[in-house]
HTML snippet that shows the backbone in 3Dmol.js (N, CA, C, O; Angstrom):
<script src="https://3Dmol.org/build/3Dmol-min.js"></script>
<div id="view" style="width:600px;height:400px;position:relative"></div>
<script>
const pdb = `
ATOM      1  N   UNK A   1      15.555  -0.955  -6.173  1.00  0.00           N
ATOM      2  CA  UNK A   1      14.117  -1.034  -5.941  1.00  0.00           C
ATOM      3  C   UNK A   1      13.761  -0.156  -4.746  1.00  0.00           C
ATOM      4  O   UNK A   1      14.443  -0.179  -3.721  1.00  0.00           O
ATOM      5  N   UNK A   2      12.599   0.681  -4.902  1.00  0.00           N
ATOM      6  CA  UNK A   2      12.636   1.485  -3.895  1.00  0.00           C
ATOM      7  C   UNK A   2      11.792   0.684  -2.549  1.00  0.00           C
ATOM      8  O   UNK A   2      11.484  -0.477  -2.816  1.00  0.00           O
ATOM      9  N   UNK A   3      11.421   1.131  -1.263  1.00  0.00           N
ATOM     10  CA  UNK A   3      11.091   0.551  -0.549  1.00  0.00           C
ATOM     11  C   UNK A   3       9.603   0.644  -0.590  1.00  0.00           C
ATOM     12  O   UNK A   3       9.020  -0.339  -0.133  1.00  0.00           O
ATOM     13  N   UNK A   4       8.945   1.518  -0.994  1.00  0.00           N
ATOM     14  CA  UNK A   4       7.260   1.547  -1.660  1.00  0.00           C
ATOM     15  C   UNK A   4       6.932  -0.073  -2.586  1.00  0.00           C
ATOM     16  O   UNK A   4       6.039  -0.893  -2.373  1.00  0.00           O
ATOM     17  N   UNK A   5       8.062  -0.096  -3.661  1.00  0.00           N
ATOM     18  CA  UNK A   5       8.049  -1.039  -4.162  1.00  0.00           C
ATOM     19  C   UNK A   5       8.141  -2.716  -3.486  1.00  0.00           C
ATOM     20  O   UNK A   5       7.498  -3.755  -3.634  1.00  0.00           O
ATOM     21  N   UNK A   6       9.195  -2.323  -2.773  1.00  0.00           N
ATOM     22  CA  UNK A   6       9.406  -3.775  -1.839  1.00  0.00           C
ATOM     23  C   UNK A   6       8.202  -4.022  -0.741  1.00  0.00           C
ATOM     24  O   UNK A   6       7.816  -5.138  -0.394  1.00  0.00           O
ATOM     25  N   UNK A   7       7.900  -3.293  -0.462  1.00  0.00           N
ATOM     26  CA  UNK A   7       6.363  -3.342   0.742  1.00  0.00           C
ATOM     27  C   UNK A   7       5.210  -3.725  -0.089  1.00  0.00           C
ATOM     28  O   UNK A   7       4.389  -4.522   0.365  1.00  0.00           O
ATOM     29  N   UNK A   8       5.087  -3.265  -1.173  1.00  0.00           N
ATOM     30  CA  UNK A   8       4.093  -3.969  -2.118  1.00  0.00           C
ATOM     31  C   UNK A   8       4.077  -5.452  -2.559  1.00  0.00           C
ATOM     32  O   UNK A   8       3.152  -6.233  -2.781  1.00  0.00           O
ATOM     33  N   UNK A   9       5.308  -5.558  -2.604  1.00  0.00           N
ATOM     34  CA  UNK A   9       5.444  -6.868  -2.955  1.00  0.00           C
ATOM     35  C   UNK A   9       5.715  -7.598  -2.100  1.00  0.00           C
ATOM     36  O   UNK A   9       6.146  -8.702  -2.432  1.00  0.00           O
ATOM     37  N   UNK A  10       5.598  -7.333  -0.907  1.00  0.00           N
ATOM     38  CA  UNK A  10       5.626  -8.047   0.547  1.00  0.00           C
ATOM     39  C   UNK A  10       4.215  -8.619   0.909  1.00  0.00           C
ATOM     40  O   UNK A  10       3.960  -9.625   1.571  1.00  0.00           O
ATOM     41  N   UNK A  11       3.125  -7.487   0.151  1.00  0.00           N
ATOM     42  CA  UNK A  11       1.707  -8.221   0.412  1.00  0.00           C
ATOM     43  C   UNK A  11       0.989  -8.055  -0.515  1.00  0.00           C
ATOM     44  O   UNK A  11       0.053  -7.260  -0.434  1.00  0.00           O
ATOM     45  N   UNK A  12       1.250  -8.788  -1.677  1.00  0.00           N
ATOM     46  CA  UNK A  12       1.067  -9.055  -2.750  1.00  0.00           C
ATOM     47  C   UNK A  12       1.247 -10.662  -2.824  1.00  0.00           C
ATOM     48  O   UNK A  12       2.407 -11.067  -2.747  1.00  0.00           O
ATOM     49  N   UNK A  13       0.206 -11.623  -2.967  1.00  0.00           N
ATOM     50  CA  UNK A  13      -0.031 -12.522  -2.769  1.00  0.00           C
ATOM     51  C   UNK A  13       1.377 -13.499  -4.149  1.00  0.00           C
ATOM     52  O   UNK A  13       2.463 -14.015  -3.883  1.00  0.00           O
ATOM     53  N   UNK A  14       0.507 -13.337  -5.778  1.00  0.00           N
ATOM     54  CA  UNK A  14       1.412 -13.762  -6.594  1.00  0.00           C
ATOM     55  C   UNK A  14       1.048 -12.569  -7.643  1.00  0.00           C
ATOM     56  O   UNK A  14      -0.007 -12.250  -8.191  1.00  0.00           O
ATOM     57  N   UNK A  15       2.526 -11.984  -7.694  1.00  0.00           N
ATOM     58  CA  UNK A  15       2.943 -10.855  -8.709  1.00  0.00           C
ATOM     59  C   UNK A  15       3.642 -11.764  -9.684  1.00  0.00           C
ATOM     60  O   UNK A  15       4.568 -12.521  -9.392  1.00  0.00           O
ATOM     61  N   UNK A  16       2.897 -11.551 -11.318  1.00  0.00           N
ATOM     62  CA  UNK A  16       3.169 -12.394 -12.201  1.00  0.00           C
ATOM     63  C   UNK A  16       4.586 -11.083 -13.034  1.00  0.00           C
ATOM     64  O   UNK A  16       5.675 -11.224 -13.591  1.00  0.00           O
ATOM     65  N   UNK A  17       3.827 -10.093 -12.713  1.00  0.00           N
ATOM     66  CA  UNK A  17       4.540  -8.960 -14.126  1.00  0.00           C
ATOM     67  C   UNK A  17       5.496  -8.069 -13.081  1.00  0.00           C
ATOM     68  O   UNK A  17       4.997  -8.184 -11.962  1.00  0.00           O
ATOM     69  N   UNK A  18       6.713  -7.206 -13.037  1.00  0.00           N
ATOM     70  CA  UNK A  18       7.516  -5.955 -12.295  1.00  0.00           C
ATOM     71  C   UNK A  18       6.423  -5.209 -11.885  1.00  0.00           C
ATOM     72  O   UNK A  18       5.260  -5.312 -12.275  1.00  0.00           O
ATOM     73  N   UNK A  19       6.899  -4.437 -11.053  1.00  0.00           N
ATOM     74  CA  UNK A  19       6.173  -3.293 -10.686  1.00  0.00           C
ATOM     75  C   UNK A  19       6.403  -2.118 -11.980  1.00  0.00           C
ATOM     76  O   UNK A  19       7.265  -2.082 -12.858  1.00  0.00           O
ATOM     77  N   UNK A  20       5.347  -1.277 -11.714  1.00  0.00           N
ATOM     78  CA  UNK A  20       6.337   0.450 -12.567  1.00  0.00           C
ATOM     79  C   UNK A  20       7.347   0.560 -11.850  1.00  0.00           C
ATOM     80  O   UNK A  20       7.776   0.029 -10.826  1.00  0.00           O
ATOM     81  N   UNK A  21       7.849   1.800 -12.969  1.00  0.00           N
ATOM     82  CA  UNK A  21       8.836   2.605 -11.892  1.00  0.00           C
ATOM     83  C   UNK A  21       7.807   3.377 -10.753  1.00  0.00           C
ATOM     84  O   UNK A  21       6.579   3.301 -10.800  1.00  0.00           O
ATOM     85  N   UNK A  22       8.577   4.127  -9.731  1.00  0.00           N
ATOM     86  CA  UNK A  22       8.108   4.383  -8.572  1.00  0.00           C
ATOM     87  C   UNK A  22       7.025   6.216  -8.982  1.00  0.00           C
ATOM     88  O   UNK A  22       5.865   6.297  -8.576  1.00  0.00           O
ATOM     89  N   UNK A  23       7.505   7.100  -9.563  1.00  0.00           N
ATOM     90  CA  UNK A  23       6.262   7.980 -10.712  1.00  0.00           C
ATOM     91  C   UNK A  23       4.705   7.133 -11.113  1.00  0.00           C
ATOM     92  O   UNK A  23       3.528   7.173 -10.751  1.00  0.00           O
ATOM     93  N   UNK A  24       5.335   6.580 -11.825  1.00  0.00           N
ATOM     94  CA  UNK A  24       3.928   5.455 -12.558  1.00  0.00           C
ATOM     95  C   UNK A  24       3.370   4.899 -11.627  1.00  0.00           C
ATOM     96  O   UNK A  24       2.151   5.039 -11.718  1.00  0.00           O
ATOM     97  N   UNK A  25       3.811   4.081 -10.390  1.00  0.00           N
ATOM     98  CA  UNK A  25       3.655   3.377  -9.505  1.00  0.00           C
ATOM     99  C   UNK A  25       2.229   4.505  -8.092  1.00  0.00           C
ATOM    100  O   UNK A  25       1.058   4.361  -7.741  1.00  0.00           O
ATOM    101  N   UNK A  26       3.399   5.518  -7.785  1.00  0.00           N
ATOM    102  CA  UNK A  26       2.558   6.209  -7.347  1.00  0.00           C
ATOM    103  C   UNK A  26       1.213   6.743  -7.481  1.00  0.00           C
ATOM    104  O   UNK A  26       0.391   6.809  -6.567  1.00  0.00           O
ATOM    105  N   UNK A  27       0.969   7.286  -9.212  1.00  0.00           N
ATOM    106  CA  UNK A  27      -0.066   7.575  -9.606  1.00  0.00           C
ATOM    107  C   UNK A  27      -0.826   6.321  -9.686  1.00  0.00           C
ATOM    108  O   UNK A  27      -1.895   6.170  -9.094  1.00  0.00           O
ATOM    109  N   UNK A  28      -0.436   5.685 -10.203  1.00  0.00           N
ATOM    110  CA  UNK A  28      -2.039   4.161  -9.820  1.00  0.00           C
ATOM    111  C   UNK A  28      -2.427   4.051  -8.856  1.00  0.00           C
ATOM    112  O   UNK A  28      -3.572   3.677  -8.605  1.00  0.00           O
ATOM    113  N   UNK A  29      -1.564   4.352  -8.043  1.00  0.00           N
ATOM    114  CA  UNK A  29      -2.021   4.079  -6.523  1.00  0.00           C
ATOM    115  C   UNK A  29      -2.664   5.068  -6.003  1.00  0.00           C
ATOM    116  O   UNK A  29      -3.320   4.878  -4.979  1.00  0.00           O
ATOM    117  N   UNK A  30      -2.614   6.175  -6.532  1.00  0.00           N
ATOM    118  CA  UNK A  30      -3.605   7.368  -5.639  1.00  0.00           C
ATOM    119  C   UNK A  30      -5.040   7.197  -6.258  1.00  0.00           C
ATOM    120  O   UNK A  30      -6.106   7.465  -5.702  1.00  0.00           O
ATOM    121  N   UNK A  31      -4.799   6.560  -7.865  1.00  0.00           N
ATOM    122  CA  UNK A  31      -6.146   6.264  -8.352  1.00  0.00           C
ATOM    123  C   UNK A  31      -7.145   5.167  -7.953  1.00  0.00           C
ATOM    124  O   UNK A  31      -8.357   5.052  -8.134  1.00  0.00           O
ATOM    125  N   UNK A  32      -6.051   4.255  -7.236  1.00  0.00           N
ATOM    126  CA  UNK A  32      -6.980   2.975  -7.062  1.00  0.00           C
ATOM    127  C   UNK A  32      -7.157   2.737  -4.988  1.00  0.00           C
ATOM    128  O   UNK A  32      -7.821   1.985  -4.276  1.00  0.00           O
ATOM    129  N   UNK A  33      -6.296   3.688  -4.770  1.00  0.00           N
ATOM    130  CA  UNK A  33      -6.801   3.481  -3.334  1.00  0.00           C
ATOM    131  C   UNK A  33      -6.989   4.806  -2.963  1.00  0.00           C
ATOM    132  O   UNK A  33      -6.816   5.776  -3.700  1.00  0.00           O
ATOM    133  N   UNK A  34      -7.534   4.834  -1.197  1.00  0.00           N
ATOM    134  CA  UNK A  34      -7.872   6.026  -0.289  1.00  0.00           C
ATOM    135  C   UNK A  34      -6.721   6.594  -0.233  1.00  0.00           C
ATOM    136  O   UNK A  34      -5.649   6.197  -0.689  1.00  0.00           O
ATOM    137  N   UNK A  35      -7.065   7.924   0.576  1.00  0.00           N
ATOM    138  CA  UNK A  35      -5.823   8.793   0.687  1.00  0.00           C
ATOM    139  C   UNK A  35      -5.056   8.359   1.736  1.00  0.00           C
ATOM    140  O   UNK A  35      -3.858   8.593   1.894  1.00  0.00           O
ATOM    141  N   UNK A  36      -6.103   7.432   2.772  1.00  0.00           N
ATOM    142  CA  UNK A  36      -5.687   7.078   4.297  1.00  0.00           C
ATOM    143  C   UNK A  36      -4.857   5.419   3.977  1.00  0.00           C
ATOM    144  O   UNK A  36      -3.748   5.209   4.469  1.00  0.00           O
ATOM    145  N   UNK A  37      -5.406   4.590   3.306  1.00  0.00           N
ATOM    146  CA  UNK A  37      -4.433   4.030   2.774  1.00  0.00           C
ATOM    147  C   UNK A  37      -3.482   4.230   1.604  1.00  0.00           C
ATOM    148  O   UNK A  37      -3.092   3.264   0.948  1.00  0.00           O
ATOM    149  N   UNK A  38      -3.153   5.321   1.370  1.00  0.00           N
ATOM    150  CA  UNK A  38      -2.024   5.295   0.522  1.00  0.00           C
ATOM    151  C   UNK A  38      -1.072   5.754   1.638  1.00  0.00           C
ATOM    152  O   UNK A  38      -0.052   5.112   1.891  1.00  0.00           O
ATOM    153  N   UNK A  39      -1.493   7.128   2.457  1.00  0.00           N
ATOM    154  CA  UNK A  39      -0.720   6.913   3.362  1.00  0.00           C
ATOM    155  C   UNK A  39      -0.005   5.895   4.186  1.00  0.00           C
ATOM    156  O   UNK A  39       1.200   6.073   4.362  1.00  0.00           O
ATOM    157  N   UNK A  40      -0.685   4.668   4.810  1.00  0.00           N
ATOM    158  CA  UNK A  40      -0.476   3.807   5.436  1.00  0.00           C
ATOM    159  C   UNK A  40       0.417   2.775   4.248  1.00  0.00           C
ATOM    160  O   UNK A  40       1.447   2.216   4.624  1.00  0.00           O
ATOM    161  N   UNK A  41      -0.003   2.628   3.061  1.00  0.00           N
ATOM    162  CA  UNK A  41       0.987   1.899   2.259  1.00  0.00           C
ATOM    163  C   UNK A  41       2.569   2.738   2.633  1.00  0.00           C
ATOM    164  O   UNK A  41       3.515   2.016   2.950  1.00  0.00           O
ATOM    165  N   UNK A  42       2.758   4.158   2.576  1.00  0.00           N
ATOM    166  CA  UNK A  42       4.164   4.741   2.638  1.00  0.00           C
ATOM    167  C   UNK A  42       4.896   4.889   3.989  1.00  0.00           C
ATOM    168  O   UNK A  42       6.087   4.963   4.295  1.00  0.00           O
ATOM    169  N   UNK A  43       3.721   4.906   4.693  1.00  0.00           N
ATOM    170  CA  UNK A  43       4.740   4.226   6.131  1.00  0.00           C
ATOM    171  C   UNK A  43       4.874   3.240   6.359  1.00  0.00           C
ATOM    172  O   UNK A  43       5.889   3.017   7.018  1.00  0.00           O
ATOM    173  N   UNK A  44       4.340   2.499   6.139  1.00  0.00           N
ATOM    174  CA  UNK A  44       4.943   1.229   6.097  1.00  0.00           C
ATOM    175  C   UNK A  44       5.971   0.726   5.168  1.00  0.00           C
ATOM    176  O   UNK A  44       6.591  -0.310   5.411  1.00  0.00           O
ATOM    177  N   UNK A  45       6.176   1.473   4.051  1.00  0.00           N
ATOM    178  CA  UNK A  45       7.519   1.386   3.446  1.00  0.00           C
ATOM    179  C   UNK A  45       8.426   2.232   4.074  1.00  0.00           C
ATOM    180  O   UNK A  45       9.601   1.926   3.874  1.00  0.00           O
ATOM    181  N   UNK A  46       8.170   3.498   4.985  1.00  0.00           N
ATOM    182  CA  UNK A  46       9.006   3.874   5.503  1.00  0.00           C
ATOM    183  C   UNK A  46       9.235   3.624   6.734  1.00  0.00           C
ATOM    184  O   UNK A  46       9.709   4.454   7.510  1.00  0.00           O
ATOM    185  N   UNK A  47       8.729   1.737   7.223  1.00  0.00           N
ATOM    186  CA  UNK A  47       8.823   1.664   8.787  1.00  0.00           C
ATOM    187  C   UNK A  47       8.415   2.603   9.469  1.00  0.00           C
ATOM    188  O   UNK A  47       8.964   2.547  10.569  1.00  0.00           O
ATOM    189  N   UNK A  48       7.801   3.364   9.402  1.00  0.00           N
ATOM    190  CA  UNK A  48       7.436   3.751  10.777  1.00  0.00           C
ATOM    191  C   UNK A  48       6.632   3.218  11.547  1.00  0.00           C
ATOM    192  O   UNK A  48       5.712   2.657  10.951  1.00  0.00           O
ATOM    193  N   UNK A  49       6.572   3.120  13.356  1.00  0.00           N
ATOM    194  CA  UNK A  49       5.637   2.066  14.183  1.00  0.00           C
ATOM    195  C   UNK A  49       4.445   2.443  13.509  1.00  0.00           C
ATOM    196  O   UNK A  49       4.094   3.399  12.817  1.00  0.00           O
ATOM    197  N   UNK A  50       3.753   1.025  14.075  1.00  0.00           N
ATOM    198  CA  UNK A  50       2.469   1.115  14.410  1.00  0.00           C
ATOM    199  C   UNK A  50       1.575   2.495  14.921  1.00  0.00           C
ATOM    200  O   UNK A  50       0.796   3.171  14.248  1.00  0.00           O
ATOM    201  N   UNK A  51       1.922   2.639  16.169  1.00  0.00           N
ATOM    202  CA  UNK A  51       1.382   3.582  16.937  1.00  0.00           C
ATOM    203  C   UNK A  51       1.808   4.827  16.510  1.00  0.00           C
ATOM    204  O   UNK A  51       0.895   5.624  16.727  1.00  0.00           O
ATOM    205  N   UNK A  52       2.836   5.413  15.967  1.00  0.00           N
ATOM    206  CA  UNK A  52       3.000   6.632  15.113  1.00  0.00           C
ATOM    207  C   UNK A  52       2.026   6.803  13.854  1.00  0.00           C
ATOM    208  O   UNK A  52       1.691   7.867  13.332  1.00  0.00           O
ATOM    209  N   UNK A  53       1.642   5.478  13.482  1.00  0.00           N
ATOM    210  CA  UNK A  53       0.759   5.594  11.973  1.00  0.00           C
ATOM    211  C   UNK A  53      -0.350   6.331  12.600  1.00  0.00           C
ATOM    212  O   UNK A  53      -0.783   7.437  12.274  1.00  0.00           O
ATOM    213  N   UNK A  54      -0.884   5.289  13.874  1.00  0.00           N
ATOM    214  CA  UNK A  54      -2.316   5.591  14.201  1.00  0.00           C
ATOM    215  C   UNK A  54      -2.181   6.740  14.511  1.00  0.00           C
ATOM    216  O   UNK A  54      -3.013   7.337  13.827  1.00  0.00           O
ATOM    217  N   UNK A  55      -1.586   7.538  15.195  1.00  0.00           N
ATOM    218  CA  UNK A  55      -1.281   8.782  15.636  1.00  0.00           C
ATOM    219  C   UNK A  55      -1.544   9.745  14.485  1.00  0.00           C
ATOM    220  O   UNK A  55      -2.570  10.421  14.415  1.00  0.00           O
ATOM    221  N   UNK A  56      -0.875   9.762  13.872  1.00  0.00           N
ATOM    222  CA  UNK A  56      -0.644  10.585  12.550  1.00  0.00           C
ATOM    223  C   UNK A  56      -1.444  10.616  11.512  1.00  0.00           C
ATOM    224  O   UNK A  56      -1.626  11.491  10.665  1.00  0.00           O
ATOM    225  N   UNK A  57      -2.003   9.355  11.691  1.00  0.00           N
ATOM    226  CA  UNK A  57      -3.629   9.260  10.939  1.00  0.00           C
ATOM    227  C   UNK A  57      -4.905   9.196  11.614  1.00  0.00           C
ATOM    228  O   UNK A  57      -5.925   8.821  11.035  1.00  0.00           O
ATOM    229  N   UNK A  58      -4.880   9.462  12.520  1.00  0.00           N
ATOM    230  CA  UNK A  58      -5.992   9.419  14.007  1.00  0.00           C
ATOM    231  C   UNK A  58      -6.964   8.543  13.726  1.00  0.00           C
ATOM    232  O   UNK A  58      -8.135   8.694  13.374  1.00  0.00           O
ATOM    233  N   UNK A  59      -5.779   6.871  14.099  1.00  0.00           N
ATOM    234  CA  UNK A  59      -6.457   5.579  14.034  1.00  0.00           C
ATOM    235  C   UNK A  59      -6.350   5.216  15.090  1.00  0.00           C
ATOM    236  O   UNK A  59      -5.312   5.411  15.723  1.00  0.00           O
ATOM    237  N   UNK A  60      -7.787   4.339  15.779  1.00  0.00           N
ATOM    238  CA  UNK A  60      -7.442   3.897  16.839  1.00  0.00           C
ATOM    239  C   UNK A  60      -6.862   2.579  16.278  1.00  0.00           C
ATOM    240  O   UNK A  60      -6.617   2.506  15.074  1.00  0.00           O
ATOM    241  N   UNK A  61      -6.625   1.493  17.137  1.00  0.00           N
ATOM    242  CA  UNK A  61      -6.104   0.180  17.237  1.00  0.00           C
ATOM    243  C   UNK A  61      -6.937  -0.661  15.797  1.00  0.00           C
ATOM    244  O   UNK A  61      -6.566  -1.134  14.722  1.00  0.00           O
ATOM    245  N   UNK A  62      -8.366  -0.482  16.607  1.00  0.00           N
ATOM    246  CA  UNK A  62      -9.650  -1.403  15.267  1.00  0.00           C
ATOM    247  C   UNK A  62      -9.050  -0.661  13.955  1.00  0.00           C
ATOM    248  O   UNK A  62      -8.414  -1.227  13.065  1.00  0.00           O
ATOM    249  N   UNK A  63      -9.311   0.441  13.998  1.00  0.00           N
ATOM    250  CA  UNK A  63      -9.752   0.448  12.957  1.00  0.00           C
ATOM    251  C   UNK A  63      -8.564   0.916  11.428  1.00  0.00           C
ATOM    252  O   UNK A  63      -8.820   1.244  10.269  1.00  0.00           O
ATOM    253  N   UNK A  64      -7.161   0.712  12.244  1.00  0.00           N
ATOM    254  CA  UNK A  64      -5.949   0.759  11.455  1.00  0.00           C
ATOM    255  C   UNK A  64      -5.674  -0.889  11.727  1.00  0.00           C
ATOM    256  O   UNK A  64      -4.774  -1.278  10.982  1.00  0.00           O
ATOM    257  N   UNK A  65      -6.076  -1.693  12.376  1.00  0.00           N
ATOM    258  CA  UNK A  65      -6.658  -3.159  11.539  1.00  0.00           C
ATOM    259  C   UNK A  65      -7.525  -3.352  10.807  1.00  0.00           C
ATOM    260  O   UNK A  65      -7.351  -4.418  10.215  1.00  0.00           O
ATOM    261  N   UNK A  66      -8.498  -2.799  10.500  1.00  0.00           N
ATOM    262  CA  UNK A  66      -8.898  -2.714   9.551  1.00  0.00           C
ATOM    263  C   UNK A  66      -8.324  -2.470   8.291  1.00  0.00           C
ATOM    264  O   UNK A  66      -7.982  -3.317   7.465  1.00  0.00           O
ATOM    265  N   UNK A  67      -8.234  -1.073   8.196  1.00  0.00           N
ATOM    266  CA  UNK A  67      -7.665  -0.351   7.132  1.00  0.00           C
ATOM    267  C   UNK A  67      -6.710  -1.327   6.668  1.00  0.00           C
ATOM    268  O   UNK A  67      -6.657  -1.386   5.439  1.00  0.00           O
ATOM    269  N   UNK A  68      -5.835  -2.219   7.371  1.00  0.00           N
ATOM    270  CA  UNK A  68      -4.537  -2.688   6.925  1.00  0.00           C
ATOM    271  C   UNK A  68      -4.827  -3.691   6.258  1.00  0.00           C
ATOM    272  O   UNK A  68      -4.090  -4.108   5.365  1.00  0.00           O
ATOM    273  N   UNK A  69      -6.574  -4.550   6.764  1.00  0.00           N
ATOM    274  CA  UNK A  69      -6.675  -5.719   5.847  1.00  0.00           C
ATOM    275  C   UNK A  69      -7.267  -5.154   5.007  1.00  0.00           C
ATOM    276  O   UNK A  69      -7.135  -5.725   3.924  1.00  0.00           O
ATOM    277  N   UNK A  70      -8.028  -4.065   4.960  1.00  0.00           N
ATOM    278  CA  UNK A  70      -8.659  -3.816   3.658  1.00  0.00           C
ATOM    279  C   UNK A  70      -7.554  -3.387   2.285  1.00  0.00           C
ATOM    280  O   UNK A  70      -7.789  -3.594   1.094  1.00  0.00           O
ATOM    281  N   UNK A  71      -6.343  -2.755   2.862  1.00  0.00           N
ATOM    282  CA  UNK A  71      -5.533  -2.140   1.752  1.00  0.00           C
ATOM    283  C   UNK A  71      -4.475  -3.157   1.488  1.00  0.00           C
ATOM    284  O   UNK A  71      -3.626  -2.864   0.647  1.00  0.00           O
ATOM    285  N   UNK A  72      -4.402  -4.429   2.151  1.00  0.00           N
ATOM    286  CA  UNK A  72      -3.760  -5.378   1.741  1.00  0.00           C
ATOM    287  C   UNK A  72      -4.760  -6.062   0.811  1.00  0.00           C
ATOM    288  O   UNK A  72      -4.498  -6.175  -0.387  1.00  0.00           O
ATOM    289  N   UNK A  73      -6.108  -6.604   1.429  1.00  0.00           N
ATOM    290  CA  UNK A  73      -6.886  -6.820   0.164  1.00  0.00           C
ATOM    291  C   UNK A  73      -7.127  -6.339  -1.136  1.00  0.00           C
ATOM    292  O   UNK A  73      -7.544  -6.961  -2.113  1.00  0.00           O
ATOM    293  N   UNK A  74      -6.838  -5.240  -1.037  1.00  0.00           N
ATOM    294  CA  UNK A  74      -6.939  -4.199  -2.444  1.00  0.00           C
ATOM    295  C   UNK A  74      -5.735  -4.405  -3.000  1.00  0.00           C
ATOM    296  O   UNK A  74      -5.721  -4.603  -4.215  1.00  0.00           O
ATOM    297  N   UNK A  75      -4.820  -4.407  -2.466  1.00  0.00           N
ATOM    298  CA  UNK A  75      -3.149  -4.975  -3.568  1.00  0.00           C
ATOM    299  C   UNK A  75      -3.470  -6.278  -4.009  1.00  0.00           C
ATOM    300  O   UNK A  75      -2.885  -6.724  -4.996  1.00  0.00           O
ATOM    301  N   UNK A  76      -4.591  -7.166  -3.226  1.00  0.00           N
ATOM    302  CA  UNK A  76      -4.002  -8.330  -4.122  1.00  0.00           C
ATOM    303  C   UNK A  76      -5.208  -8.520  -5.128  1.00  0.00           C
ATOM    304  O   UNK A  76      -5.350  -9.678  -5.520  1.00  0.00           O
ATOM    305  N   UNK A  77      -6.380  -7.286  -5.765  1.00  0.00           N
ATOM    306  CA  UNK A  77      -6.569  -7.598  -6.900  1.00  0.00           C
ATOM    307  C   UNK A  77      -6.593  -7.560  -8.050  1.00  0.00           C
ATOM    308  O   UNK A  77      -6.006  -6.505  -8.290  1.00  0.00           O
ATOM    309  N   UNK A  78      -6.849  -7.953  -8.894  1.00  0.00           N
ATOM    310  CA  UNK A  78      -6.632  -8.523 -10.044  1.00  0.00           C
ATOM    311  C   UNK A  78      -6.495  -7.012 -10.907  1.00  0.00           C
ATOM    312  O   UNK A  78      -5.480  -6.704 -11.532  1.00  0.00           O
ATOM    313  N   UNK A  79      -7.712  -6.155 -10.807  1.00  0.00           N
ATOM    314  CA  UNK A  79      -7.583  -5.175 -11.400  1.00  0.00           C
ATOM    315  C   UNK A  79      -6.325  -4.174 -10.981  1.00  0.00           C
ATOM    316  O   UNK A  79      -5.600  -3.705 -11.859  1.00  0.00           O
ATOM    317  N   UNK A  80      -6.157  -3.935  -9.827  1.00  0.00           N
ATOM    318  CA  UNK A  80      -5.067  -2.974  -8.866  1.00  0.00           C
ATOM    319  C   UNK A  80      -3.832  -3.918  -9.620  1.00  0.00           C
ATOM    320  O   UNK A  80      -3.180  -3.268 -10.436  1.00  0.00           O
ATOM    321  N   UNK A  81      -3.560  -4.879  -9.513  1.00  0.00           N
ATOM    322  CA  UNK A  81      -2.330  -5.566  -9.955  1.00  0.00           C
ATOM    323  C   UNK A  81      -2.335  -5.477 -11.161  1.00  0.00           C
ATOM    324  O   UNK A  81      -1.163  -5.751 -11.419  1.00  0.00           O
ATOM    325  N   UNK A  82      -2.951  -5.238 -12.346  1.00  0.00           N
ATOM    326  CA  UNK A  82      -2.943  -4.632 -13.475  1.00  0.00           C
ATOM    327  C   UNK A  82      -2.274  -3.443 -13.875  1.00  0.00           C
ATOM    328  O   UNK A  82      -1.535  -3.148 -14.813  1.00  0.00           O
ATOM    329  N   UNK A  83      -2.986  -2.542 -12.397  1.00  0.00           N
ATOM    330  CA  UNK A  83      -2.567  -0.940 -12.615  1.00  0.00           C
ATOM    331  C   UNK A  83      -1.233  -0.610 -12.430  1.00  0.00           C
ATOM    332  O   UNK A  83      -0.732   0.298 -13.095  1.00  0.00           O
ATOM    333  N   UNK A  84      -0.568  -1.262 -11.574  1.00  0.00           N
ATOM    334  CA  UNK A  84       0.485  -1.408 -10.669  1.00  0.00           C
ATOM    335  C   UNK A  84       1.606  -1.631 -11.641  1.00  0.00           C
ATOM    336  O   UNK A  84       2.482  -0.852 -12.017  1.00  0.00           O
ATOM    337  N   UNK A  85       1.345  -3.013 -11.990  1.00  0.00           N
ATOM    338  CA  UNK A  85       2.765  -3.588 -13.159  1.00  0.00           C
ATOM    339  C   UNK A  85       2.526  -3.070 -14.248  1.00  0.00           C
ATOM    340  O   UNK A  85       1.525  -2.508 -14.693  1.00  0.00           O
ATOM    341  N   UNK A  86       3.847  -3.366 -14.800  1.00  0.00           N
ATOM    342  CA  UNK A  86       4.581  -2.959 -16.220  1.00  0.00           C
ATOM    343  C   UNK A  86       3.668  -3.837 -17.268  1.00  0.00           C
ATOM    344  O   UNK A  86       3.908  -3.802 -18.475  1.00  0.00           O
TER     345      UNK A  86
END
`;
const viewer = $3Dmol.createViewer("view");
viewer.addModel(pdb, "pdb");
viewer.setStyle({}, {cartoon: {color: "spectrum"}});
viewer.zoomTo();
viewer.render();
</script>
């Protein structure tokens, strides 16, 4: 399982169906979220800090809390979790 995959399903409330493979997986995801959170979904599968994200995405503190509840909110719905699984 790749680690894109495992971070998804880390905040993913209840995943009934697999994920795609990580191809399939990707493309839903550029369709159903921002570019700034898709980014932030892949560092965070690739660990990187906090403060490197904001850096690298020129977030301050607010508002990459933000972003983080909004793109965790967006994994857990109904439609996105459609796109996502098999």
């Amino acid at each position: 399982m790749s680690t894109l995959q495992s971070m998804i399903e880390k905040h993913i409330k209840k995943l009934v169906h697999p994920l795609k493979e990580d191809e399939e997986l990707l493309a839903a995801l550029k369709v159903k979220l921002t570019k700034k959170e898709l980014k932030l979904l892949k560092a965070w599968a690739e660990e990187i800090p906090a403060k490197e994200v904001m850096l690298k995405l020129n977030l301050n503190e607010e508002r990459y809390t933000e972003l983080s509840a909004k793109l965790i909110k967006k994994l857990n719905q109904e439609k996105i979790k459609q796109a996502i699984c098999r």
